[in-house]
N, C-alpha and C positions, 0 to 999 in steps of 0.2 A: 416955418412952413410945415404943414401936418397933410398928411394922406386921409380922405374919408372915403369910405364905400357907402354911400346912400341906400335904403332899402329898397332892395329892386320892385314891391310892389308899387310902391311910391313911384319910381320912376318910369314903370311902363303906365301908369294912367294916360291917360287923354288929358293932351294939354286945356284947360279952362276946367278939367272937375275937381271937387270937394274932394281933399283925400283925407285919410285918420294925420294927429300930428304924429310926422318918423323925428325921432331924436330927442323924444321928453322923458323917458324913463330911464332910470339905471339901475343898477343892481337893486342896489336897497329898496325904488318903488315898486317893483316887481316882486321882490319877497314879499311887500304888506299886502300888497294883496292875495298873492297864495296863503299867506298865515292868516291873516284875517279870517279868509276863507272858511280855513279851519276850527277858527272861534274859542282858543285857546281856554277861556276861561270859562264861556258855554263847558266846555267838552269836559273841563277839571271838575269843576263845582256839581253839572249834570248827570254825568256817565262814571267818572273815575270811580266815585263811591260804589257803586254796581258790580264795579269790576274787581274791584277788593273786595265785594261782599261775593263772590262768587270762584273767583281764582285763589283768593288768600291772601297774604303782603308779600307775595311772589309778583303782585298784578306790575311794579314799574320794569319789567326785565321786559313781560310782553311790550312794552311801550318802545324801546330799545331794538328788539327784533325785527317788530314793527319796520321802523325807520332803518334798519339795516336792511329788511330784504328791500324797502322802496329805493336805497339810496343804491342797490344792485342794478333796479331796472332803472334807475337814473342813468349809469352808465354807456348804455346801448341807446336810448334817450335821447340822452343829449349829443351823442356822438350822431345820430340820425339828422338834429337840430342843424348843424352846418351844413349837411347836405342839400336839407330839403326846405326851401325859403317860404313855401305857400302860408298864406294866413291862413291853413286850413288848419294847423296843428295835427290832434291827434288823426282826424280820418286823412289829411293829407299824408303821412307818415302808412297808415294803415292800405291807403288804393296805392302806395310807386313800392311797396313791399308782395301786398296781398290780391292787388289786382283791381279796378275801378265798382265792380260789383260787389265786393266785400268792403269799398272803401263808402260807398254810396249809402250803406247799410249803415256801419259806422258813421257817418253824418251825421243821420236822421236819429241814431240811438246816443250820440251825443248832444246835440237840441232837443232831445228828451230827457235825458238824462240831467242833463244843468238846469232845464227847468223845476224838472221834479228836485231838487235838490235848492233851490233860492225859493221856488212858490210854496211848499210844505213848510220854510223855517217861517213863513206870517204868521204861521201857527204857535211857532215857538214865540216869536216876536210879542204875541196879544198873550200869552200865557206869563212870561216872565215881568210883563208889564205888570201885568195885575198882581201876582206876586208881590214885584217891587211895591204897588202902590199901597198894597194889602200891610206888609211889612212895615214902610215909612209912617203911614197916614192913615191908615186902620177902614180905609176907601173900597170897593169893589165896583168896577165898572164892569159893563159888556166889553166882549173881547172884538167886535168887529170892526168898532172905528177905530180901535187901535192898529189894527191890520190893514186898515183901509189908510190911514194915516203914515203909515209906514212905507205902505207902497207910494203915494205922493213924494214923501220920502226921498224914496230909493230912487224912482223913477227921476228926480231932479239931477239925485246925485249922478246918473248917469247920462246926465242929458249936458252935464257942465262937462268941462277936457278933460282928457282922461291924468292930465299934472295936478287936478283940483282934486278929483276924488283920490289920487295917490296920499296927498298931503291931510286930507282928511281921513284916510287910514291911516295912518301913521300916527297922526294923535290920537286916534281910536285905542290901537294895538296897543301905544305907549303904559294909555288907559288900565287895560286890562290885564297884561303883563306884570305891570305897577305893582297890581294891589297885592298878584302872588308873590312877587319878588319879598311885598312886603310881609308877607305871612311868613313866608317862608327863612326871614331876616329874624321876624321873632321866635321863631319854632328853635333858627337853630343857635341863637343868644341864649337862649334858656335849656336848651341841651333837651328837649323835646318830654315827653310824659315820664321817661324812666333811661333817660343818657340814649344819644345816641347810636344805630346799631346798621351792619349792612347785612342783616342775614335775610333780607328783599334777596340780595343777588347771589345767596347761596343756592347750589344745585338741586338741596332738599326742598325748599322752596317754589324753584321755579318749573323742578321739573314733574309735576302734578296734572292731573285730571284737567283741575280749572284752568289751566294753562290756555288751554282751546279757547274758553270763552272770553277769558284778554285778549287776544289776540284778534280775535273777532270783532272788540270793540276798538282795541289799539288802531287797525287797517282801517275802521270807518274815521277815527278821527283825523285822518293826514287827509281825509277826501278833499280834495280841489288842488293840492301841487301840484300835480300836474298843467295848470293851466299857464304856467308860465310861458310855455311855447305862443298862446294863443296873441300875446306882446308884442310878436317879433317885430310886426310894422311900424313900432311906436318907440320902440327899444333903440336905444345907443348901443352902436356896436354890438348888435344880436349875437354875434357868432362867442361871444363872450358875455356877455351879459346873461342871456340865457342859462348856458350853463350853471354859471355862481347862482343866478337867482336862485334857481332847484334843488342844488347843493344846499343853497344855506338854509332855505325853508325847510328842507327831510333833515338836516342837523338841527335845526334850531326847535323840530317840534319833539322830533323823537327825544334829545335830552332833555328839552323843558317838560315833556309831557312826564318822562320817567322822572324826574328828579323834582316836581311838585307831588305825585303820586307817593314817593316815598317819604315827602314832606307832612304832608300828613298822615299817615303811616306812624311817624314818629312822634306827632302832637298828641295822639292817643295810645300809642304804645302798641308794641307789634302782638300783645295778648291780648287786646281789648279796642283793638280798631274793628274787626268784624262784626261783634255786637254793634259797636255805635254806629256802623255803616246800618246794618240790620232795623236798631231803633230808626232811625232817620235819614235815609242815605241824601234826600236833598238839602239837609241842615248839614252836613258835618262836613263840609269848609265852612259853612256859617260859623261853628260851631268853634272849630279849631280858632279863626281868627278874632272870633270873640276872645275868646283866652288868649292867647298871646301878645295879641296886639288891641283890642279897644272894642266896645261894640259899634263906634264911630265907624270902624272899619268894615264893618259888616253893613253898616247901610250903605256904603262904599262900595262894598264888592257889591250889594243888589242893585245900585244903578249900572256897574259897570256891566256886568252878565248884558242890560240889557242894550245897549251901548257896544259889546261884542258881539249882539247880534244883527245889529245895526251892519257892522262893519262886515258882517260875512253876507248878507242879504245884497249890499254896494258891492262888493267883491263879486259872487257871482253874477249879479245883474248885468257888471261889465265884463266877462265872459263871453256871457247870454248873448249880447246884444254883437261882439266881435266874432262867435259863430254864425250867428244869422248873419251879419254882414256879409261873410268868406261865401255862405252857402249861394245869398242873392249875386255874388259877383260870379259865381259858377254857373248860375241860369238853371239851377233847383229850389231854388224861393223867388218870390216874385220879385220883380227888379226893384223895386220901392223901399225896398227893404235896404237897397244897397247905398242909402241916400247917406253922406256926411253934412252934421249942420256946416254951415259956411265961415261962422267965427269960433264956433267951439271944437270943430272936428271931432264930434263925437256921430258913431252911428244913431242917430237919436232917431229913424222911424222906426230902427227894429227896437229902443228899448220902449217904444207908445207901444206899439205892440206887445212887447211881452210883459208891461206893466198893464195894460186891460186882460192878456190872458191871465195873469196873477188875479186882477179882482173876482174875473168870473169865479175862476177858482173856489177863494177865499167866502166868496159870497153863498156858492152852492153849497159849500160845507155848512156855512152859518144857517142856510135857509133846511140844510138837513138837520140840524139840532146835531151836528158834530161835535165833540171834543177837540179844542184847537189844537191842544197838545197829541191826546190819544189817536185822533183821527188825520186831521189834516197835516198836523206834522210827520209823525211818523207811516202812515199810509202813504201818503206822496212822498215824501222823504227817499223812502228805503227802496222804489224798485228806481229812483235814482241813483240811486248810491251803489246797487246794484251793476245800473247800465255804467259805469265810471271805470267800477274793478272791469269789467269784462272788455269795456278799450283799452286799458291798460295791460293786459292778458292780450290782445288783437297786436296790441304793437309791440307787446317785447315780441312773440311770433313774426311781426312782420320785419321789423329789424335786421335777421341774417339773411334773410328773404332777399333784399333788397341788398347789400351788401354784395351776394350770392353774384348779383346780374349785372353791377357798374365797378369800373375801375375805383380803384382809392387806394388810399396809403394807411388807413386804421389797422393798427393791430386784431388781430384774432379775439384778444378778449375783451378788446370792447363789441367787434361786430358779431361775436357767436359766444363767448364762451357767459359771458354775462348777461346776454338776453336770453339765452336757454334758461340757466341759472334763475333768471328772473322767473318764468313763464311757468317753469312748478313750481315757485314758491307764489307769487300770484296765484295759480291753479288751486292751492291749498288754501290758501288765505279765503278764495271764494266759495271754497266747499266749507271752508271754516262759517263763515256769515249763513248762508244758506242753511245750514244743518242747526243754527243757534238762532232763526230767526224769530221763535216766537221771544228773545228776550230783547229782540229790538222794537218788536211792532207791539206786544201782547193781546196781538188778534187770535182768532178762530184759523184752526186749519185753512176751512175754506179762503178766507181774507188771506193767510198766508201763499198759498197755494196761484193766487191771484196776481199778488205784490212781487213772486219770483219769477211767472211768468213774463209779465209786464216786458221784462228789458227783451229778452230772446223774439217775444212776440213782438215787438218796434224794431228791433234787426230783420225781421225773412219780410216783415213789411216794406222796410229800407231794401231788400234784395227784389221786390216785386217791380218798386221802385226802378231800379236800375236795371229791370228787365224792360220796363216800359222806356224809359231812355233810349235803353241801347235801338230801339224799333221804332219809336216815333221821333227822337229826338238825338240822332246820330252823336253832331257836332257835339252838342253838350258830355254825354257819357264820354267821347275820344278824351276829350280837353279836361274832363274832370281832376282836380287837385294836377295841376299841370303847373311847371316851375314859371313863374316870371322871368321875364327878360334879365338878365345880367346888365346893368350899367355899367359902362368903364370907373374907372375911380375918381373922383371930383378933389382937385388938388385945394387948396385953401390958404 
């Protein structure tokens, strides 16, 4: 005989409606889709080269830091996670800390934020495509049906149960992981360009100028762990599920991310990786695992990148589609939105929705004669990426907050000492992005100036918001991110 606690969303529904499936995920499908997220082998092959062409072969220590201050604000996090059961996640977490006006705001600069961050990577998606096809088969197509094909895509993948698209991350991730493990297998069989070296995490090394702008790129690659919270109605035993899931994704990216980083590093040797990064920063993983291991393997890692980005496009999408649900059950997006299919239990009106807002998107870019990559990826991309850091800054703040005003039995350092802790080094990390932004976007002031804006300007909107609530629409703002009923425990 075993004890189950049922997800209390689940249980307060209305008997005869569609709810999400409670009880398909576990640890492990909850991590693939935070890592996925993150697009492991996108971010290695993409960014890494950049960040060693700019910080030095000090750049794997930033990767490390990285994941150390995130797994800080994990902490306060996840210790918040058992308290607060709402599928609202972060803005839930942010209105029973910070108050329903700052949580409302938070909302709405989270369903921007997730958007701006799945709809800017079609960009990437039609970019690495062509690439790929450019490389394999010597072919150049337009980028549009490939984006447009993606989204069809993506939109299916989130419209089947949320157990299907687990399992199809998870071969994804396997994918992509793979091919580094495997480079990484030959790098370090063959003792790498001139033997072996760790002077990456010597202190002369890592404690330099460029320092800053690893770190600025290190903090963007972990974007999306956090969304492990947004699971919990779907989750086995959340109150524990959760947790691990988060832990293992800031463990598994921060030491995968630093310890490939250093791996190639080592395939060109720690005096002669910056030029190569220089000559060609999007070839040298190409380039590395050509030598080491085959050039078999390099047309390998070019289908996989784009197959990793597959998987992070499916990862946010189902996100996406489980905050518009949270927001339409709170009676701030249209109810429609809050519809479950009937045999898939998937929110499948709000991913038609956010898969036609993706083409407009996608299309308006194409019809401006945009750069998938220059433009639509990184322009949309980055004032989401933006809005993400600045929830996650809203809630380590909100954390003692909330702590502050309800009984509990947590210790001090998870409910204050860890989320302060957190909140300037998030603080820093965003002034870090912010101040280095023309090397994420490589736009004009202006356009920069625009892209930073973007997130602050979707929060006071989000506050006007919930000033208009609070005066025409009472009930809703009171009951906003408002806990679910507690079920008794279902014996079995």
């Amino acid at each position: 005989m075993s004890v189950t606690t049922p997800d209390a969303s689940a249980e307060s529904t209305p008997p005869g409606t569609t709810t999400l499936r409670s009880g398909s995920l576990g640890t492990a499908d909850i991590a693939f889709f935070v890592v996925s997220a993150a697009a492991p082998l996108t971010v290695m092959a993409g960014v890494a080269p950049l960040a060693i062409l700019l910080g030095g072969i000090g750049a794997p220590a930033g990767y490390l830091i990285a994941g150390i201050t995130l797994a800080v604000f994990a902490v306060g996090f996840t210790t918040m996670s058992r308290h607060v059961k709402s599928g609202g996640a972060f803005y839930a977490y942010i209105t029973r800390g910070l108050g329903p006006a700052v949580g409302i705001g938070a909302a709405l600069l989270a369903l921007i934020g997730y958007n701006g961050m799945e709809i800017g990577v079609y960009g990437l998606l039609a970019s690495a495509t062509k690439d790929t096809l450019h490389a394999l088969f010597g072919t150049d197509v337009p980028w549009l049906p490939i984006s447009l094909a993606g989204l069809l895509v993506i939109g299916y993948g989130g419209f089947r149960s949320i157990d299907f698209g687990a399992k199809v991350l998870g071969v994804l991730l396997a994918a992509e992981t793979g091919i580094l493990v495997l480079l990484a297998g030959g790098v370090l069989v063959k003792g790498g360009a001139h033997g072996l070296s760790g002077a990456s995490f010597a202190p002369g090394h890592v404690l330099v100028s460029g320092t800053a702008v690893v770190l600025a790129f290190a903090f963007a690659a972990f974007t999306g762990f956090e969304s492990t919270v947004i699971y919990r109605r779907e989750a086995r035993d959340p109150n524990r599920t959760i947790p691990r899931a988060t832990y293992v994704a800031i463990a598994f990216l921060g030491l995968f991310y630093a310890f490939m980083v250093w791996i190639v590093i080592q395939a060109f040797g720690n005096g002669q990786v910056i030029a190569a990064a220089a000559k060609d920063p999007g070839g040298l993983f190409f380039s590395a695992i050509t030598t080491y291991v085959g050039s078999w393997a390099a047309d390998l890692m070019h289908v996989f990148i784009v197959t990793s980005v597959i998987a992070s496009l499916l990862a946010f999408h189902n996100a996406i589609n489980r905050y518009a649900l949270a927001l339409a059950e709170e009676g701030v997006l249209p109810r429609a939105l809050g519809r479950v299919h009937p045999r898939h239990r998937s929110p499948y009106v709000a991913g038609i929705v956010q898969t036609v807002l993706g083409a407009v998107v996608v299309v308006a870019f194409w019809a401006a004669h945009a750069d998938p990559y220059q433009q639509l990826l990184l322009w949309v991309n980055t004032p989401g990426m933006i809005g993400l850091f600045v929830l996650q800054l809203l809630v380590a703040i909100a954390v003692p907050c909330y702590f502050r005003r309800v009984s509990h039995q947590e210790g001090v350092l998870r409910t204050v000492v860890a989320p302060v802790l957190a909140a300037v080094l998030l603080a820093t990390a965003i002034g870090l992005v912010i101040t280095h932004i023309d090397l994420f976007t490589g736009a004009s002031s202006t356009v920069n100036t625009v892209l930073i804006g973007t997130a602050p300007a979707v929060f006071v909107v989000g506050l006007v918001l919930a000033w208009w609530l609070r005066r025409r629409r009472a009930h809703v703002y009171v009951a906003f991110a408002a806990e679910p009923a507690e079920p008794d425990a279902v014996v079995e």
